[in-house]
C-alpha positions as CSV (number, residue, x, y, z in Angstrom):
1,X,24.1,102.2,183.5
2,X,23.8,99.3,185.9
3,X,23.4,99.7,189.7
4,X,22.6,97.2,192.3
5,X,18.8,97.6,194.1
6,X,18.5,96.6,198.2
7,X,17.6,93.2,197.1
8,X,20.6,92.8,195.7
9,X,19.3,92.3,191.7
10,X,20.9,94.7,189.0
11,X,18.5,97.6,188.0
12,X,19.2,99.4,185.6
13,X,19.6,103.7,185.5
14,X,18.6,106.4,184.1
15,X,19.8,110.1,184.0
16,X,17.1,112.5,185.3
17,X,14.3,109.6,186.4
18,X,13.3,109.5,189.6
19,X,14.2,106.9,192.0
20,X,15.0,107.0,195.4
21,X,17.7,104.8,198.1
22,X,18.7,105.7,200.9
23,X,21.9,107.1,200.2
24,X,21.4,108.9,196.9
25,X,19.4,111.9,196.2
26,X,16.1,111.5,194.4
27,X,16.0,113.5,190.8
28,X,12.4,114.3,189.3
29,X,11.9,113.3,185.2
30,X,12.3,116.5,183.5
31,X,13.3,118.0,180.5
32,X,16.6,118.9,180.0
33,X,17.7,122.4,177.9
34,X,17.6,121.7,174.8
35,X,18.0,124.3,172.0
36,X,14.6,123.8,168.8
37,X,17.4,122.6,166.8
38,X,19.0,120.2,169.6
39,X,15.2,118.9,169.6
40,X,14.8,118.4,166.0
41,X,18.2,116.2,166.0
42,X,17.0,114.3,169.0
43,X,14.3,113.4,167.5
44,X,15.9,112.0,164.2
45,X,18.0,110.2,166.1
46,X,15.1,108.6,167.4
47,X,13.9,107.8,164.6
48,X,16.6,106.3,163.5
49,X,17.9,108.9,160.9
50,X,21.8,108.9,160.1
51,X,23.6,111.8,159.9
52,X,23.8,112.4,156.6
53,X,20.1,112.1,156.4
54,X,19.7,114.3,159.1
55,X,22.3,117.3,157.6
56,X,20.5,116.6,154.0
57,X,17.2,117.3,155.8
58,X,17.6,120.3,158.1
59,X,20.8,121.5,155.4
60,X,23.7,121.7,157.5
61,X,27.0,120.1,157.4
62,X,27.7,116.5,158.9
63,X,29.8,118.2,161.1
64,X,27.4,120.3,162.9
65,X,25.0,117.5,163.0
66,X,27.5,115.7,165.1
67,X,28.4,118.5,167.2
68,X,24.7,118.4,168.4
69,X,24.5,115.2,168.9
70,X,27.8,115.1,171.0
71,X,26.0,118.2,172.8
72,X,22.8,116.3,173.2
73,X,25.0,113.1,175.0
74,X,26.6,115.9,177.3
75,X,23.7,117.4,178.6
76,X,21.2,114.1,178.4
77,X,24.3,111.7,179.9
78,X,24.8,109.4,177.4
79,X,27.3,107.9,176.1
80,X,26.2,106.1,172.7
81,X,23.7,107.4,170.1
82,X,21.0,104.7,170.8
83,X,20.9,105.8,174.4
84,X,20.2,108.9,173.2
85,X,17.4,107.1,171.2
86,X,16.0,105.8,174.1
87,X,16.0,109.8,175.6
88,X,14.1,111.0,173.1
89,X,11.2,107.9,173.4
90,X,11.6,109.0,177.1
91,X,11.0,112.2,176.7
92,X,8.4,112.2,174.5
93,X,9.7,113.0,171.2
94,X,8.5,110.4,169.1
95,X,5.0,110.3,170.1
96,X,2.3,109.9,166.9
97,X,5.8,109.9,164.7
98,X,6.6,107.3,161.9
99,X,9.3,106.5,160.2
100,X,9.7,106.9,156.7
101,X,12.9,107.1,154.6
């Protein structure tokens, strides 16, 4: 999501990262809700696992893979997988990890 800073150049932002202008509202960096299993999906998505892989690995269907990952965009604001990616580096999910296939 783009906005426009006082200096007029784009910046870009983020939901639930602080920032402050005048006419908005500052929000802290915190953690959203997110169930252990909500967790464990946001973090393969950070690590770039597909869906498949991630049902094979945590044995659940496709379908309720997807159905936390369209959970994990409602409640993290995103719109497309790889921002939630992004969320999970953010949020420190992905520290010390590696990924292996």
């Amino acid at each position: 999501m783009y906005t426009t800073s006082s200096d007029g150049r784009a910046a870009t932002s983020y939901p639930n990262v602080s920032y402050s202008h005048s006419n908005k509202r500052r929000r802290d960096l915190q953690s959203p809700h997110l169930t252990d299993r909500e967790t464990e999906v946001l973090r393969g998505i950070g690590l770039g696992f597909s869906i498949r892989e991630l049902a094979d690995q945590y044995c659940l269907s496709t379908h309720t893979i997807i159905s936390h990952r369209n959970s994990l965009k409602q409640k993290l604001h995103c719109k497309k997988a790889t921002q939630l990616a992004v969320m999970a580096e953010r949020l420190g999910l992905l520290s010390g990890l590696s990924f292996h296939l």
